[in-house]
N, C-alpha and C positions, 0 to 999 in steps of 0.2 A: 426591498430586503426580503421581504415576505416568506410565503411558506411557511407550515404546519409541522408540527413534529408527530411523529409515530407516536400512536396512543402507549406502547409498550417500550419505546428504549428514546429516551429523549439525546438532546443537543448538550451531552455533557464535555463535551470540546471548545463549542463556541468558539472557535476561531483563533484559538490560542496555539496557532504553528507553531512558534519558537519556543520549543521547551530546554529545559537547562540539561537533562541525562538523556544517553539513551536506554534502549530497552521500556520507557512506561508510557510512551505515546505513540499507537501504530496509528497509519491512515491507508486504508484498501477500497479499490475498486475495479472494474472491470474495462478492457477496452476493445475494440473489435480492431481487426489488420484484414485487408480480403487478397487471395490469392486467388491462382487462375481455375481452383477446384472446388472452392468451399470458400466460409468465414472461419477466421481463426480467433478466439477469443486467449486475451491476455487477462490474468488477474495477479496486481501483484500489492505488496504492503511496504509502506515506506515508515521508514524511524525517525520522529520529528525533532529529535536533539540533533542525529546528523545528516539528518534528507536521503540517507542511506536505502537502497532497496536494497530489503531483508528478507522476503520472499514472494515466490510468485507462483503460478503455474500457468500453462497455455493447454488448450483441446480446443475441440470443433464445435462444442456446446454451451451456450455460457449459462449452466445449470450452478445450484449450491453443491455440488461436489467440485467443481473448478474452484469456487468463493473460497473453502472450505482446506482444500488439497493447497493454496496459495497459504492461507494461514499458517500451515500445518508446516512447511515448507517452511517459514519465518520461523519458526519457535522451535526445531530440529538447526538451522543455522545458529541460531543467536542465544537461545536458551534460556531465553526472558524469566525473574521470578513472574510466572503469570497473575497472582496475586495481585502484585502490583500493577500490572499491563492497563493501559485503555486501547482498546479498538475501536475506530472511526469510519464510519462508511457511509455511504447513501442507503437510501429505502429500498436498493434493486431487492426483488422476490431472493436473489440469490442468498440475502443477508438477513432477509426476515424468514428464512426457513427453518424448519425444525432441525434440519440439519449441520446450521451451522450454530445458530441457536444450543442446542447441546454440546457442541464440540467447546464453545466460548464457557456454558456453565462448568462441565469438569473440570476444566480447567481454573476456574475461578475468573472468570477475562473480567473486566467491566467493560460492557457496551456504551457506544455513541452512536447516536445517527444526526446524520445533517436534517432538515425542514425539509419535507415535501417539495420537489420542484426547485431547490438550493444550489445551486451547483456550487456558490461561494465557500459554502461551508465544509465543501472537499477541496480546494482549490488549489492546495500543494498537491496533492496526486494529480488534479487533473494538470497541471502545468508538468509532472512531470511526462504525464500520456501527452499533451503535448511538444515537450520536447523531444520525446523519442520520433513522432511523428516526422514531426518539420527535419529534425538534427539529420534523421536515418531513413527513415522507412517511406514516406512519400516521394523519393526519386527512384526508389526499388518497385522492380515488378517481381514477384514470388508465385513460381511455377508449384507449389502446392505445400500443406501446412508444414511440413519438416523445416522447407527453408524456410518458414515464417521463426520457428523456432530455433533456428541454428541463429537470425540473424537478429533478433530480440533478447538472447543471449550473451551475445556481442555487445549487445549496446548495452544491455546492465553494467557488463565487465567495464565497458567504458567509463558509464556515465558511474559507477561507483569508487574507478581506482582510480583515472586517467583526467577525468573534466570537474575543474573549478566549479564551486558553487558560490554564487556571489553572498549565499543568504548566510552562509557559515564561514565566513573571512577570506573568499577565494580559496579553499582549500577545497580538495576532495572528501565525498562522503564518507571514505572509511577511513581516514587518516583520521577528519573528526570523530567518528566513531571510537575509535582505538584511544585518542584522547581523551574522551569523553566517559570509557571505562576505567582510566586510570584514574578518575576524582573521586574522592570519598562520595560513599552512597547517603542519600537524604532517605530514611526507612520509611515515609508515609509513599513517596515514588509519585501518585495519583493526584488531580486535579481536586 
């Protein structure tokens, strides 16, 4: 099980995927795709009421301005009371910088990190970078980062409007989502 928690922003998720609303549980992280120029980093954040990717961004760098530009991206779509929000992530440098670090405080976010060396404790994002993987991108060859980008696009639009999710009743992420806005709100939101 192992692994350490960040002396600064502890494991306030603990593995609790299934949450009842969306909007108060994100979970982000970053994934590499390589084309025939460069690596192209993905970073995107999913909503754990409906498995929904809510925002993301892609560049050449996988710096806290990618980490950061994917959050930003999430809360411009969906318009979360951030208040109430958790965000969840691994320890990458991208997530423990000053950068995104302030972006989460103005905002008022509450932080989470998974344990040192955890990958369990991310385990719905990394299942979904795995499925985009295996589902799309591993029988593609990508002549350079645009069509990385054109075709990691594609497969949000899929994997959010189009492909069953078994964890949420066989339905799709934004159908749960859309339902999941129509339920009266619980005002504490947070774990």
């Amino acid at each position: 099980d192992g692994g350490i928690s960040n002396t600064k922003v502890g494991n306030v998720l603990n593995r609790q995927f299934n949450q009842p609303q969306a909007n108060t549980h994100w979970v982000t992280d970053i994934t590499y795709i390589r084309n025939h120029q460069c690596w192209s980093y993905l970073a995107a954040v999913l909503d754990l009421g409906a498995k929904e990717i809510v925002g993301w961004a892609l560049s050449k760098t996988p710096d806290a301005q990618l980490a950061t530009l994917a959050l930003k991206n999430a809360i411009n779509r969906k318009r979360p009371m951030t208040s109430n929000l958790l965000v969840h992530s691994d320890q990458g440098t991208q997530y423990t910088s000053n950068m995104f670090d302030v972006y989460c405080d103005q905002l008022k976010i509450t932080r989470s990190m998974s344990r040192r060396g955890n990958c369990w404790d991310n385990a719905v994002m990394e299942r979904f970078f795995r499925n985009l993987k295996t589902e799309r991108l591993n029988t593609l060859s990508f002549i350079n980062h645009e069509a990385v980008i054109a075709e990691v696009e594609s497969y949000i639009y899929f994997y959010n409007y189009k492909r069953l999710n078994s964890a949420i009743g066989y339905t799709t992420p934004n159908k749960k989502y859309n339902e999941l806005k129509k339920q009266p709100k619980n005002v504490s939101g947070k774990t």
